[in-house]
KEKE-3310 file (N, C-alpha, C; in steps of 0.2 Angstrom, whole numbers, plus 5000, padded with zeros to 4 digits):
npx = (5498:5493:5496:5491:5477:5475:5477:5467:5457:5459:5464:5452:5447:5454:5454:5438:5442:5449:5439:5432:5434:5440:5426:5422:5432:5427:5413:5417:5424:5418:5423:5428:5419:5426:5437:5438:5435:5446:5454:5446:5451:5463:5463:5457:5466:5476:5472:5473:5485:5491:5486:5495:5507:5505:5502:5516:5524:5519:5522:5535:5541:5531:5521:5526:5526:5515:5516:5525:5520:5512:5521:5524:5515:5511:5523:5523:5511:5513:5525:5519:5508:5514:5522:5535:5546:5560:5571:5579:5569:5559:5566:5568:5552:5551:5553:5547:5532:5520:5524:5523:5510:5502:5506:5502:5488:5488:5491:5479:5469:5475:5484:5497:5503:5512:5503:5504:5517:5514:5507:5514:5522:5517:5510:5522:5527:5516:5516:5530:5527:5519:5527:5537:5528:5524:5536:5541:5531:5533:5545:5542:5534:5541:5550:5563:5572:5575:5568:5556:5556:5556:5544:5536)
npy = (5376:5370:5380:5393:5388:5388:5401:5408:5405:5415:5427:5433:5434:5445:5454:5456:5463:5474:5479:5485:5490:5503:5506:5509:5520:5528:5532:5538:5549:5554:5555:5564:5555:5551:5551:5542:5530:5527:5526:5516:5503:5503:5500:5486:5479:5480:5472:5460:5456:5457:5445:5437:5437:5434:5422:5418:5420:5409:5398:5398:5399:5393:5389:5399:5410:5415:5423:5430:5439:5447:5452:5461:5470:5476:5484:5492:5498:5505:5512:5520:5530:5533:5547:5550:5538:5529:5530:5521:5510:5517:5517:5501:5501:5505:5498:5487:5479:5485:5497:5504:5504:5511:5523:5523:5523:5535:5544:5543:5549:5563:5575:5573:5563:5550:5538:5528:5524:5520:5508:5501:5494:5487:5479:5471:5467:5456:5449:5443:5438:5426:5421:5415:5405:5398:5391:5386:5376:5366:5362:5356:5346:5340:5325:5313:5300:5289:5291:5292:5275:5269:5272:5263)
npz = (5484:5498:5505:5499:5501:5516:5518:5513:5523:5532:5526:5522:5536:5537:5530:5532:5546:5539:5537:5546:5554:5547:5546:5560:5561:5550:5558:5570:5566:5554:5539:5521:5510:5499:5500:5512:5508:5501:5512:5519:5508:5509:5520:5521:5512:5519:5532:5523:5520:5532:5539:5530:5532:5547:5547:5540:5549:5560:5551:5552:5564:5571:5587:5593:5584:5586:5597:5592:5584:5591:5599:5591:5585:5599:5599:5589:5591:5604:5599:5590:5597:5608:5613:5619:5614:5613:5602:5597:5598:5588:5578:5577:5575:5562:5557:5553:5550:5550:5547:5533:5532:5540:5538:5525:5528:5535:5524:5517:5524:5525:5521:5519:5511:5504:5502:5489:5491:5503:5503:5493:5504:5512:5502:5496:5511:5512:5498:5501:5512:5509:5499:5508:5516:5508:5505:5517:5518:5509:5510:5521:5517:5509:5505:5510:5497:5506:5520:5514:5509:5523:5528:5520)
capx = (5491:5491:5499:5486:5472:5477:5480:5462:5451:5465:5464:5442:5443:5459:5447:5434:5444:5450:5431:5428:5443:5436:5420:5424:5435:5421:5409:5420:5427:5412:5428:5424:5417:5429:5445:5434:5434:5452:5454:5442:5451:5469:5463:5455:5470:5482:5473:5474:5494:5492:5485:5500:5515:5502:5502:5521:5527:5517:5523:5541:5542:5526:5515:5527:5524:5509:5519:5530:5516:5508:5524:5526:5509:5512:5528:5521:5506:5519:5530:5514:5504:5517:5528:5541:5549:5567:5573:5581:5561:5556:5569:5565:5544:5550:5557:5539:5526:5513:5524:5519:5501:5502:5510:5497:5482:5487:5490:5474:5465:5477:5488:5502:5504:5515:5498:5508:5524:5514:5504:5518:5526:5513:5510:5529:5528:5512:5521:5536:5526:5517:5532:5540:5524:5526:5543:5541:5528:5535:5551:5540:5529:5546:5552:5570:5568:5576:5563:5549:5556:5555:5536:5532)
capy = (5376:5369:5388:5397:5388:5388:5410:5409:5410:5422:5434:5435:5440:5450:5458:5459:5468:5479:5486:5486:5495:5510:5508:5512:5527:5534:5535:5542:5556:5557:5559:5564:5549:5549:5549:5535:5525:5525:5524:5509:5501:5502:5495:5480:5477:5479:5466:5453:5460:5456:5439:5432:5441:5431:5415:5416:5419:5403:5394:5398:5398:5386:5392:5405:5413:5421:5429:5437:5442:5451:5459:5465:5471:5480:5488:5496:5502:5509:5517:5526:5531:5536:5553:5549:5534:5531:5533:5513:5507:5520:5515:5496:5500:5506:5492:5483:5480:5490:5502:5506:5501:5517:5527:5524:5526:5542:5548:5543:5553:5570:5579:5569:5559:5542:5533:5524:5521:5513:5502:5497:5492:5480:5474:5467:5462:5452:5443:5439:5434:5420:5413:5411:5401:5392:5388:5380:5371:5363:5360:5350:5339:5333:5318:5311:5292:5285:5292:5286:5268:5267:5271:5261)
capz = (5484:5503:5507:5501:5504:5523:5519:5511:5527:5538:5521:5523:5542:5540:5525:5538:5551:5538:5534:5551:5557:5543:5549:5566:5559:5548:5561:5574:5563:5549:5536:5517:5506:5495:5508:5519:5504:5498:5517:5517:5503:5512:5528:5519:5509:5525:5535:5519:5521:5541:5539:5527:5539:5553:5542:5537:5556:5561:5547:5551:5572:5577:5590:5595:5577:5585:5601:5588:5580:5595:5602:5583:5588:5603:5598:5584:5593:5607:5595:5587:5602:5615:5609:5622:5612:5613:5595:5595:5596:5584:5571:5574:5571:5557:5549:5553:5541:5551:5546:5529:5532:5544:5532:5519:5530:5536:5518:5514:5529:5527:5514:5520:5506:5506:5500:5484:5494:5508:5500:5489:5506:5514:5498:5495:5515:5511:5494:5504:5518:5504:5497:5514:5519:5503:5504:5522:5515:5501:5514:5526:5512:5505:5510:5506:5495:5512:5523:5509:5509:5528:5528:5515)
cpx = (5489:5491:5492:5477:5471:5476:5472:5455:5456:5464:5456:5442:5449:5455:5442:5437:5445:5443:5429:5430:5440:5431:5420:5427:5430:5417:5411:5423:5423:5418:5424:5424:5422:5436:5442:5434:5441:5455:5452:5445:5459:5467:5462:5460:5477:5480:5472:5483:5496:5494:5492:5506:5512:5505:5511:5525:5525:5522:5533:5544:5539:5523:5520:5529:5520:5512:5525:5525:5512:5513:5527:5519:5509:5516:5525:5514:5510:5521:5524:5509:5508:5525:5537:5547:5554:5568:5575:5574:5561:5559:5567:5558:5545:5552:5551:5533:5521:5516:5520:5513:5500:5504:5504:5489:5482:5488:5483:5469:5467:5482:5495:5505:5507:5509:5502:5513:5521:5511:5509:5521:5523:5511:5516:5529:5522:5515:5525:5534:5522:5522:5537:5535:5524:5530:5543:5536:5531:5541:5548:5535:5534:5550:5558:5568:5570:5571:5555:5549:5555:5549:5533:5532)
cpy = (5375:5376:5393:5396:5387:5397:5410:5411:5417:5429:5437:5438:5443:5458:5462:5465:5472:5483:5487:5491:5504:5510:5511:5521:5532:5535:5538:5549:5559:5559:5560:5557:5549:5547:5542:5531:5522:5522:5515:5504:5498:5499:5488:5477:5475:5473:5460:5452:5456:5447:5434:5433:5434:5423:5414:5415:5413:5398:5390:5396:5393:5391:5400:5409:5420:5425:5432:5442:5449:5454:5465:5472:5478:5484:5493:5501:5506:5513:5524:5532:5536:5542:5553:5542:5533:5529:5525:5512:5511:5518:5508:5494:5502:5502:5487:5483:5483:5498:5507:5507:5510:5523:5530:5526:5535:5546:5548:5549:5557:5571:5577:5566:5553:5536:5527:5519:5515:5508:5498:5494:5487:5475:5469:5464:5455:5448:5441:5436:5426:5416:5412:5405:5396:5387:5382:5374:5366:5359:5354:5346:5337:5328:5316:5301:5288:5285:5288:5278:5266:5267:5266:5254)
cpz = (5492:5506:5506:5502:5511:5523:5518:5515:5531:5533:5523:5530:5541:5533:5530:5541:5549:5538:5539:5555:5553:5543:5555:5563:5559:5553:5568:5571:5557:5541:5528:5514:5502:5499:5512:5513:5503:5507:5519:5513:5507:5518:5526:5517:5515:5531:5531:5519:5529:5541:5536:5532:5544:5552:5544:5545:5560:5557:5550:5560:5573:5579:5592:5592:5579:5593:5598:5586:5585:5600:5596:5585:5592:5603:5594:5587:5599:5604:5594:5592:5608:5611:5613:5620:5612:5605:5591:5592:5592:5577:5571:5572:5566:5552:5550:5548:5541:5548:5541:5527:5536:5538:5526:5521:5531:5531:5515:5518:5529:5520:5515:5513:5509:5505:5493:5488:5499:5507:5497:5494:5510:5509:5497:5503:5514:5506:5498:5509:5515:5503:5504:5517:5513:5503:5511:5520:5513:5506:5519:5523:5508:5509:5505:5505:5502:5516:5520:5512:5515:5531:5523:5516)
residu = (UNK:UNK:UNK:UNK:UNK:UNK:UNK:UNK:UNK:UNK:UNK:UNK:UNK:UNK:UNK:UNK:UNK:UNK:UNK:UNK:UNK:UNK:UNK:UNK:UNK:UNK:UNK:UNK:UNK:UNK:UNK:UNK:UNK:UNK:UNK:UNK:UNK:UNK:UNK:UNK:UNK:UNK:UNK:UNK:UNK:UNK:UNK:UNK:UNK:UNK:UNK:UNK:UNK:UNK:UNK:UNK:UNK:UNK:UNK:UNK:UNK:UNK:UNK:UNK:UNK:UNK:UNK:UNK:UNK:UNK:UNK:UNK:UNK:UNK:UNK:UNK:UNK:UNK:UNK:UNK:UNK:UNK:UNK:UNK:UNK:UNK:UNK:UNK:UNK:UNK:UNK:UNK:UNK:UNK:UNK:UNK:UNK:UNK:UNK:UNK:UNK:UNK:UNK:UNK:UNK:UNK:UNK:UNK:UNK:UNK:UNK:UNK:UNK:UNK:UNK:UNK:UNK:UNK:UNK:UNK:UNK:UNK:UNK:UNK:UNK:UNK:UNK:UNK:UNK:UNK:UNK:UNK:UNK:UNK:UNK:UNK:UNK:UNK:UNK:UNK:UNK:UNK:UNK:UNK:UNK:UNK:UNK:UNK:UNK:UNK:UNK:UNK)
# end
């Protein structure tokens, strides 16, 4: 319960930022309503997916959780952005959780397809990024009887 009421605001503005993210889109490219929905639907769902990854890489490093999380970041926006990639980088963004998220959007906005797959695979990074922030949890609110009886 500590896990995910801690995930509970990160998930609302990573919500936000999804709608916001497909708001920008739609009015920069005007796409159809029905495509800018399902669009809209995967963006929100990818920054509730973002937030737990965010959550779980804190949970597990500390503060330097969120300089993973922003070279995770930057890689992934590299990778996609610049055609000259070297093929190492290319192959490790694609073992990143923006992968899928990427995957699924572009399915949604073109005939590409990969909408199913990629949702199914920020979904499974978002679960495994909960019970990893659970497990730490639960690992740092237990205490050994020795440790007890020395507080007490």
């Amino acid at each position: 319960l500590v896990a995910l009421r801690g995930f509970a605001p990160a998930a609302a503005i990573g919500a936000a930022q999804g709608l916001l993210v497909a708001a920008v889109v739609q009015m920069a490219s005007r796409y159809d309503w029905g495509d800018w929905a399902l669009f809209a639907l995967i963006s929100i769902a990818a920054g509730i997916a973002f937030a737990a990854v965010h959550q779980a890489l804190v949970a597990v490093f500390g503060g330097a959780g969120r300089w993973v999380a922003a070279v995770i970041g930057a890689l992934a926006l590299g990778a996609t952005i610049v055609s000259t990639v070297p093929p190492a980088l290319a192959d490790a963004a694609a073992l990143l959780p923006t992968a899928p998220v990427y995957d699924a959007m572009l399915g949604a906005l073109s005939s590409s397809g990969g909408v199913a797959a990629g949702v199914t695979g920020f979904v499974v990074w978002g679960a495994l990024s909960l019970i990893v922030t659970t497990l730490v949890v639960v690992r740092r609110r237990t205490t050994s009887p020795r440790a007890a009886a020395v507080t007490a």
